[in-house]
C-alpha positions as CSV (number, residue, x, y, z in Angstrom):
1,X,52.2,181.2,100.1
2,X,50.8,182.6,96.8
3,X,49.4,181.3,93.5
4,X,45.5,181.1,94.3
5,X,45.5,179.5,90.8
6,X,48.3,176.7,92.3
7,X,46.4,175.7,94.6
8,X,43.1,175.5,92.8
9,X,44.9,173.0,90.4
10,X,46.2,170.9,93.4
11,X,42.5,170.6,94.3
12,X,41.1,169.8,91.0
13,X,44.0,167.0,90.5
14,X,43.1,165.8,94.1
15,X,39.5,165.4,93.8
16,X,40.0,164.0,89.7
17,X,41.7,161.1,91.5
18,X,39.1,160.8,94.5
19,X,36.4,160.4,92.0
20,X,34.6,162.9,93.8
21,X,33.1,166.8,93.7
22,X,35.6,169.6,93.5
23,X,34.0,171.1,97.4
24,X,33.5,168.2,98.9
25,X,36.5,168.4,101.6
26,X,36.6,171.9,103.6
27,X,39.2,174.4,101.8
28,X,40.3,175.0,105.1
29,X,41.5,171.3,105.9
30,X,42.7,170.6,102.7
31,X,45.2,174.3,102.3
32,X,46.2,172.9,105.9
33,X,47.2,169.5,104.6
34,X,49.1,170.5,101.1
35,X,50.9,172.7,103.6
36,X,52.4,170.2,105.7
37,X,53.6,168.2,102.8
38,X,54.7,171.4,101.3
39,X,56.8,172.3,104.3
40,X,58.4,169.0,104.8
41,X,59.9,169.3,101.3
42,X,60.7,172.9,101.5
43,X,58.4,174.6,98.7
44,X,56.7,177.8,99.5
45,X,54.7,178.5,96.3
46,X,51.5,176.0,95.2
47,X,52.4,176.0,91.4
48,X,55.5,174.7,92.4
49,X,54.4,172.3,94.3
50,X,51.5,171.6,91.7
51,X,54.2,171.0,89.1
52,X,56.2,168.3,91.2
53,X,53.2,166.3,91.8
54,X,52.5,166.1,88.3
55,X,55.7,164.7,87.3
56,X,56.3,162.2,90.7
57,X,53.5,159.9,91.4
58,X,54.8,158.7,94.6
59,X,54.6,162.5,96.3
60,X,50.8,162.2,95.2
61,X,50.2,159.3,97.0
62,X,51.8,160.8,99.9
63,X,49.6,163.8,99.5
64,X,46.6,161.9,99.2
65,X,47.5,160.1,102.6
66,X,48.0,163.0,104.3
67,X,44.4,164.1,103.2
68,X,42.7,161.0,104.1
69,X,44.6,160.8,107.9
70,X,42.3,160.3,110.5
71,X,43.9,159.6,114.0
72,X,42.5,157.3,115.8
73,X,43.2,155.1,119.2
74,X,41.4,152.3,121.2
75,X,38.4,153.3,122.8
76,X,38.3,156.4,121.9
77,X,35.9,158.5,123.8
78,X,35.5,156.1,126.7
79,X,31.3,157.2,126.9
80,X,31.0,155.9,123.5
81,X,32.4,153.0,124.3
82,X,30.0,152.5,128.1
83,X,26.9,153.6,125.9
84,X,28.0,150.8,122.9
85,X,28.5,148.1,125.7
86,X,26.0,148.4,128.0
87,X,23.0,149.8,126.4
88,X,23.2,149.3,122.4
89,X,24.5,145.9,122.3
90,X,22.4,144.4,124.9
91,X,19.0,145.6,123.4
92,X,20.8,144.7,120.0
93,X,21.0,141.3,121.4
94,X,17.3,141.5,122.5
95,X,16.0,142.3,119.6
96,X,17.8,139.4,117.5
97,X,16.7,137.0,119.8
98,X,13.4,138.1,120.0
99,X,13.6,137.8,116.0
100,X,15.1,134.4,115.9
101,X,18.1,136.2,114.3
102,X,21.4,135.2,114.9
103,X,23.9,137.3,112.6
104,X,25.1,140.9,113.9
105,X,26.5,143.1,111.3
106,X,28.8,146.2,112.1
107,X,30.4,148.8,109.6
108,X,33.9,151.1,111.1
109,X,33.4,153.0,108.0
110,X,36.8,155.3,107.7
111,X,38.7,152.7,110.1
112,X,42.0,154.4,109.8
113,X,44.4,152.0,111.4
114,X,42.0,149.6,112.4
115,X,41.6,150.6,116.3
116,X,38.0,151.4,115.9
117,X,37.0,148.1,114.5
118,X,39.2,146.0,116.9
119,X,37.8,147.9,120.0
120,X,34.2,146.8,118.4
121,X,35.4,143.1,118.0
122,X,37.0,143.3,121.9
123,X,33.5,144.8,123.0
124,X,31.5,142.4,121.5
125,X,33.2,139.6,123.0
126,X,33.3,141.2,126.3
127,X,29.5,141.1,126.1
128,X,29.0,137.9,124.6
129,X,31.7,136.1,125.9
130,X,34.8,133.9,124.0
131,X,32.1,131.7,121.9
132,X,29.7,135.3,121.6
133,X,26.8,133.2,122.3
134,X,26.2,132.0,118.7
135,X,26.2,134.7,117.1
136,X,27.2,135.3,113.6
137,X,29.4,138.0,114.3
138,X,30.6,140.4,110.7
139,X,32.5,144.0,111.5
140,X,33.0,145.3,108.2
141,X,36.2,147.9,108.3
142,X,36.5,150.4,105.6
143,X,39.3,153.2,104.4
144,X,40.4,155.4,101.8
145,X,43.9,155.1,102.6
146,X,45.2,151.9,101.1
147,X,48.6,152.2,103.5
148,X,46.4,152.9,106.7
149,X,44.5,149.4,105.9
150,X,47.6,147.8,105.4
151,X,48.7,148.7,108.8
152,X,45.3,147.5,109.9
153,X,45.4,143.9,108.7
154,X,48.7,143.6,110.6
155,X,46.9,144.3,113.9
156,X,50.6,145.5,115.4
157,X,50.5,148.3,118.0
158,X,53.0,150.4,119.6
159,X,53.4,148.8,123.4
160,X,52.7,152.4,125.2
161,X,49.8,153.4,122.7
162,X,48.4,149.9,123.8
163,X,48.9,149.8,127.5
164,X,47.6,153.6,127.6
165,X,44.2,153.1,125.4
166,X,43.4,149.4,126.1
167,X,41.3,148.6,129.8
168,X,44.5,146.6,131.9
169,X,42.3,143.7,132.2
170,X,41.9,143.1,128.2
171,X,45.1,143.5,127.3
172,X,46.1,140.2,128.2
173,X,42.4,138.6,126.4
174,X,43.4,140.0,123.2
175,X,46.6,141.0,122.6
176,X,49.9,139.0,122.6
177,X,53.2,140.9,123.0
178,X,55.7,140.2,119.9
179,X,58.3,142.4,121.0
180,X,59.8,145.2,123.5
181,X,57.7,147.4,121.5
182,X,54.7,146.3,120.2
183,X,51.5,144.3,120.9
184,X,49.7,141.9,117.8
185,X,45.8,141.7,118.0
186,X,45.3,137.7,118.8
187,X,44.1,135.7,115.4
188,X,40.1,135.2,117.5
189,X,39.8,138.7,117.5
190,X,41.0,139.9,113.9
191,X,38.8,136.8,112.6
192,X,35.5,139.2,112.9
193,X,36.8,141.9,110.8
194,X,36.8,142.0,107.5
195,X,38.8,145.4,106.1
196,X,38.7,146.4,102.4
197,X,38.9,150.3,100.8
198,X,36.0,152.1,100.5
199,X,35.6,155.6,99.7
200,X,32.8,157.4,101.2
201,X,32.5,160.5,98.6
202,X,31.9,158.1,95.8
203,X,32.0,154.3,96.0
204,X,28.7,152.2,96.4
205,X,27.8,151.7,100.2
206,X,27.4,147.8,101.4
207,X,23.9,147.6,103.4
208,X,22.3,145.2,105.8
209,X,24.2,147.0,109.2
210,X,23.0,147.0,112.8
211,X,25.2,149.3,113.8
212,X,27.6,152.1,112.1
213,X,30.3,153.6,113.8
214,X,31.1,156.9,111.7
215,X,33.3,159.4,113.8
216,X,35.7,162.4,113.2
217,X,35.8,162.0,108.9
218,X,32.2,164.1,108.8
219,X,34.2,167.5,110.5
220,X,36.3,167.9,107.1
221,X,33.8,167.4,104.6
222,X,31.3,170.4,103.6
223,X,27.8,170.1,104.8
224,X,26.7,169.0,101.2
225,X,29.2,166.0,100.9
226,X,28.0,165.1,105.2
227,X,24.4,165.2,103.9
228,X,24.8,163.2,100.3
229,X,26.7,160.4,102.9
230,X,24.2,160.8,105.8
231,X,21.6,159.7,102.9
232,X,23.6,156.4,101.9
233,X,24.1,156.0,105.3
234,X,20.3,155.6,106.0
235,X,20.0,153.0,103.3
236,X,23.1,151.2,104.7
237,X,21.2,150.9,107.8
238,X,18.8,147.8,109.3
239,X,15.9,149.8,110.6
240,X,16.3,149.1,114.1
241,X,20.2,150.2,113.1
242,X,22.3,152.9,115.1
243,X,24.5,155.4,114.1
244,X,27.1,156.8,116.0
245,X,29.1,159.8,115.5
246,X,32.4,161.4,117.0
247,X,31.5,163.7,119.8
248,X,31.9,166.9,117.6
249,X,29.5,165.5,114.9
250,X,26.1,166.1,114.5
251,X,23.5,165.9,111.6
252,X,22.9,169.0,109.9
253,X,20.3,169.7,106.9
254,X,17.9,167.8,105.5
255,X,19.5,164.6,106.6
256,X,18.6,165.5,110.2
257,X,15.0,164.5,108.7
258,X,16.3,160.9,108.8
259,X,17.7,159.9,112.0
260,X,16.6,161.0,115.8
261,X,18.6,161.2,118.5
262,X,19.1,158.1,120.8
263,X,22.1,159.4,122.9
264,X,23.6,163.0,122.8
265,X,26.1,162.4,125.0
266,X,27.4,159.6,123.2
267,X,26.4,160.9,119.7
268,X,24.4,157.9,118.6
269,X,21.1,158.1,116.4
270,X,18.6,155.5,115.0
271,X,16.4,155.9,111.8
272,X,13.6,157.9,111.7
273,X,11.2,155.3,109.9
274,X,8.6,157.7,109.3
275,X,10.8,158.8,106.2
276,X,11.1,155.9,104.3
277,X,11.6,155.8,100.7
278,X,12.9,159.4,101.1
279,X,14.3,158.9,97.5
């Protein structure tokens, strides 16, 4: 694996077309991920692979997918999921009622597949029941990988992926089964999500959110790139908003100035309000 200077190029063609710095993902991740779609077409040196993906567009796109994978499942980290039901979303509710308000705005920002927002849209009707209590209810769902969104507005599932992620008692509430093999999201539930691309590195952030779910995309960015997001983040955010994390994710820098803690366990934080207009 030689050709420092290959590789280099790779990156700088990689991060042209992301729109964003040339550091802004971990060397690490990204070497690990031009390797796989190295291997799986056989080529051992980077200039060699840099040369192919300047004449064939379609093994770009490939490459860029690879980069922007994020596996995800239903419910992931059950804890997250206990903590969002019965803790955040009732004293979300609270506080909207004791405002008069009746909207509830959500952001999945790096949605993947769309899992993440669908278990949000399942929760929240769990909690609010089939006519959510009138509420307005918005989940915004947001990718940088235009193929994984695609998959997401289908809202098709494998059967065993399903039946091992999904509580057995909501399967049935908001899935129908379409095949041998796979499960379809049911039409009430896909109406509360709204999916379009976003990239986090360097697209304007929408604003306005009670809640952001923001887990396991901050682990292969470098602490600069986690602490330029954790900033449009905090603008993004209502200030009674919460932000949660994956479980190996925590604030680092100058951007833990801007949030405190509200569970560890479940990795969710809330603006610190005394540093408003922090620029």
């Amino acid at each position: 694996m030689q050709s420092q200077k290959g590789y280099e190029l790779i990156k700088a063609e990689i991060f042209k077309r992301l729109g964003v710095s040339m550091d802004a993902y971990k060397d690490s991740y990204l070497q690990r991920r031009i390797r796989a779609r190295m291997r799986k077409l056989g080529i051992t040196d980077y200039m060699e692979y840099y040369r192919l993906l300047k004449t064939n567009k379609d093994e770009f796109e490939e490459l860029l997918f690879t980069i922007a994978i994020n596996v995800t499942e239903f419910f992931r980290d059950p804890i997250v999921w206990k903590t969002f039901q019965n803790k955040i979303l009732p004293e979300l509710i609270d506080f909207k009622k004791k405002r008069g308000s009746r909207s509830i705005k959500i952001w999945s920002a790096a949605c993947s597949t769309g899992q993440e927002p669908y278990s949000i849209a399942m929760t929240l009707y769990e909690v609010l029941g089939q006519n959510l209590s009138g509420f307005r209810v918005s989940i915004l769902a947001t990718d940088i990988d235009k193929e994984a969104l695609q998959a997401a507005m289908r809202g098709e599932y494998p059967v065993d992926a399903v039946e091992k992620q999904v509580p057995k008692h909501m399967i049935p509430k908001y899935f129908d089964r379409i095949s041998e093999e796979r499960y379809r999201i049911k039409p009430f539930v896909k109406r509360l999500v709204t999916f379009r691309w976003l990239n986090l590195l360097s697209s304007p952030y929408p604003k306005g959110f009670d809640v952001i779910f923001i887990r396991n995309v901050l682990i292969y960015m470098n602490r600069e790139a986690q602490e330029e997001i954790f900033k449009k983040l905090y603008d993004s955010l209502e200030d009674h908003g919460y932000l949660i994390l994956g479980k190996t994710e925590t604030i680092l820098g100058n951007a833990t100035k801007l949030f405190r803690l509200y569970d560890l366990v479940a990795r969710v934080y809330k603006k610190n309000l005394e540093v408003k207009g922090h620029g």
